[in-house]
C-alpha positions in Angstrom: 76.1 69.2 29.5 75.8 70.8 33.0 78.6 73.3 32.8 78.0 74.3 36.5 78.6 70.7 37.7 81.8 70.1 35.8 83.2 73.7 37.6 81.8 72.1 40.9 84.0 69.0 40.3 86.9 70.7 39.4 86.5 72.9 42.6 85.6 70.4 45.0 88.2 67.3 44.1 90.1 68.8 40.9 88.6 66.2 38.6 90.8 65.9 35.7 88.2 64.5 33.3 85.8 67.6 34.5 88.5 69.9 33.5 89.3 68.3 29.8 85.1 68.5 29.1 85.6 72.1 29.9 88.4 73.0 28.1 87.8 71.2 25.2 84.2 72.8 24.6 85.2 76.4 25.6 88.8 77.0 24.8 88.0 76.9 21.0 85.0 79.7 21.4 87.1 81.5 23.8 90.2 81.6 20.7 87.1 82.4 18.4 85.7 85.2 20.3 89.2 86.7 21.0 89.5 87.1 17.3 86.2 88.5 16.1 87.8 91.0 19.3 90.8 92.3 17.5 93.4 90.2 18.9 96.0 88.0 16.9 95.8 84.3 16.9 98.7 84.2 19.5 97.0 86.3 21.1 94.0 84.9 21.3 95.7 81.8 21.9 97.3 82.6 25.2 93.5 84.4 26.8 92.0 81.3 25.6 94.8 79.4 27.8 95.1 82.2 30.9 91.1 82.2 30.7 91.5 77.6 31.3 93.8 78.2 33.7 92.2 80.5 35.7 88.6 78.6 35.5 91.4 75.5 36.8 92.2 78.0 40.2 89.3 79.7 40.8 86.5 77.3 40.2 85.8 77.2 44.2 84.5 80.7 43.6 82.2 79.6 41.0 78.8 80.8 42.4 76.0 79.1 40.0 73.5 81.1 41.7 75.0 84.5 40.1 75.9 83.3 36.7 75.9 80.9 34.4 79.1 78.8 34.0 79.6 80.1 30.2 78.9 83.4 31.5 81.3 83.1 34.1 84.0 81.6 31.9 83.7 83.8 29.2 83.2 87.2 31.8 87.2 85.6 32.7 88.3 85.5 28.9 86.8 89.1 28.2 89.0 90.5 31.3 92.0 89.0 29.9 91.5 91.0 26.8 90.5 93.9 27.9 94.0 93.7 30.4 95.9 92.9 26.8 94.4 96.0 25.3 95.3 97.8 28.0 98.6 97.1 28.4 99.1 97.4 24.5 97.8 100.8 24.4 100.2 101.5 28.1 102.9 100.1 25.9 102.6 102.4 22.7 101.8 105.7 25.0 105.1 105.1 25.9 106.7 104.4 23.2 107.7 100.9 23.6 107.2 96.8 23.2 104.2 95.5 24.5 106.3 92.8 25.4 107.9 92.8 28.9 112.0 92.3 28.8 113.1 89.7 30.7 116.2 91.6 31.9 116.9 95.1 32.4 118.7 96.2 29.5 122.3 96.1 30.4 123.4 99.7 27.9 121.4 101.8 31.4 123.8 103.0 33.8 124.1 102.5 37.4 122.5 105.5 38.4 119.8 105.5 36.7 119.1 101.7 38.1 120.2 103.5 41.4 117.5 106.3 40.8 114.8 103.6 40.0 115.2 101.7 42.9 115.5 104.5 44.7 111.8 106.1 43.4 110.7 102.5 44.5 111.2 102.6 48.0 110.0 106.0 47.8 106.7 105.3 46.3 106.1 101.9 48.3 107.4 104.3 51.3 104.6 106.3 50.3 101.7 103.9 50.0 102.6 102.4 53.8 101.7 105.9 55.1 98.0 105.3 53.1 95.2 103.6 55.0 94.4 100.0 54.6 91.8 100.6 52.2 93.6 102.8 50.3 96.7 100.8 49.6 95.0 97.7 49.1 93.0 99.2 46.0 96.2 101.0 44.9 98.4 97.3 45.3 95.4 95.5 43.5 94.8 98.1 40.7 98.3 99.6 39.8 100.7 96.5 41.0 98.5 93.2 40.0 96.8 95.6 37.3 93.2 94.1 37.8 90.2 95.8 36.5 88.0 98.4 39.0 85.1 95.9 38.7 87.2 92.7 39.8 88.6 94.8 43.0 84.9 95.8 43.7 83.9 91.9 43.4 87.1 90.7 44.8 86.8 93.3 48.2 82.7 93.4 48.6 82.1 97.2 47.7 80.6 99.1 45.2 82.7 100.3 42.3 82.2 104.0 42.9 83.8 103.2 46.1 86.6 101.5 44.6 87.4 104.2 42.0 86.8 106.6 45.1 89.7 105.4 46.8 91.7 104.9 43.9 91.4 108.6 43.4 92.1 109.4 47.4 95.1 107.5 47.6 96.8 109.0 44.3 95.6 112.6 45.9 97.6 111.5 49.1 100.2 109.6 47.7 100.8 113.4 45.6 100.7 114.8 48.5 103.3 112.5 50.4 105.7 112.6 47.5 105.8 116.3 47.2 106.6 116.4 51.0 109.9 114.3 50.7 110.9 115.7 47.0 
């Protein structure tokens, strides 16, 4: 089966039938590999789907010349794991559910939903007074929570250069905070 074609397909007239091929052989090895990884089969469930879905909405930047399509595909599933470990270890650091509430949890008080917003507009406040650079690493890596090597991909620059403006902006955004506090 020609992987690479069946991704060209999808990108170039979202063929349905391309798609199904595609899912139906790697979705299954994805779940597999997710659980030789450590993650629970609901986990490893929902990378194999996120990993589909993103092959479905990215496949125009599918480049057969840099990878091989399993490669590719499975390069997707491992960042979606590594972004569920991370998140999981985020989550008990601090003492709480990996799972996300839907709803802020009615028992806070006003103030302190008053303080939150309020540290919001400070910090995005903060991160307009950064250069463009800057705050588009800090936006990509703290808000959309994407790994340092998918900005560097994503953005055309080396990944020392990413984590070196990762590490600038926090400096400045320090520095900004401290000013106003």
């Amino acid at each position: 089966m020609d992987w690479a074609d069946l991704i060209g397909r999808v990108a170039s007239v979202g063929d349905g039938e391309a798609f199904r091929l595609l899912f139906e052989h790697f979705a299954p090895r994805i779940k597999g590999l997710m659980l030789k990884g450590g993650c629970s089969p609901d986990e490893a469930e929902e990378i194999a789907q996120s990993t589909m879905i993103a092959v479905w909405r990215k496949a125009h930047q599918f480049d057969p010349a840099t990878a091989g399509a399993p490669a590719w595909i499975f390069t997707i599933a491992r960042n979606l794991r590594i972004d569920l470990f991370r998140h999981r270890a985020r989550a008990e650091r601090l003492g709480t559910s990996a799972e996300l509430p839907d709803a802020p949890d009615q028992a806070e008080g006003a103030d302190i939903l008053i303080s939150r917003g309020q540290d919001a507009a400070r910090i995005a406040s903060a991160i307009k007074q950064l250069s463009a650079e800057q705050s588009t690493v800090v936006r990509l890596s703290f808000i959309e929570e994407r790994p340092h090597p998918e900005i560097a991909s994503a953005l055309g620059i080396p990944l020392g250069t990413v984590k070196s403006r990762i590490r600038l902006a926090m400096n400045r955004l320090r520095d900004i905070l401290d000013e106003e506090a």
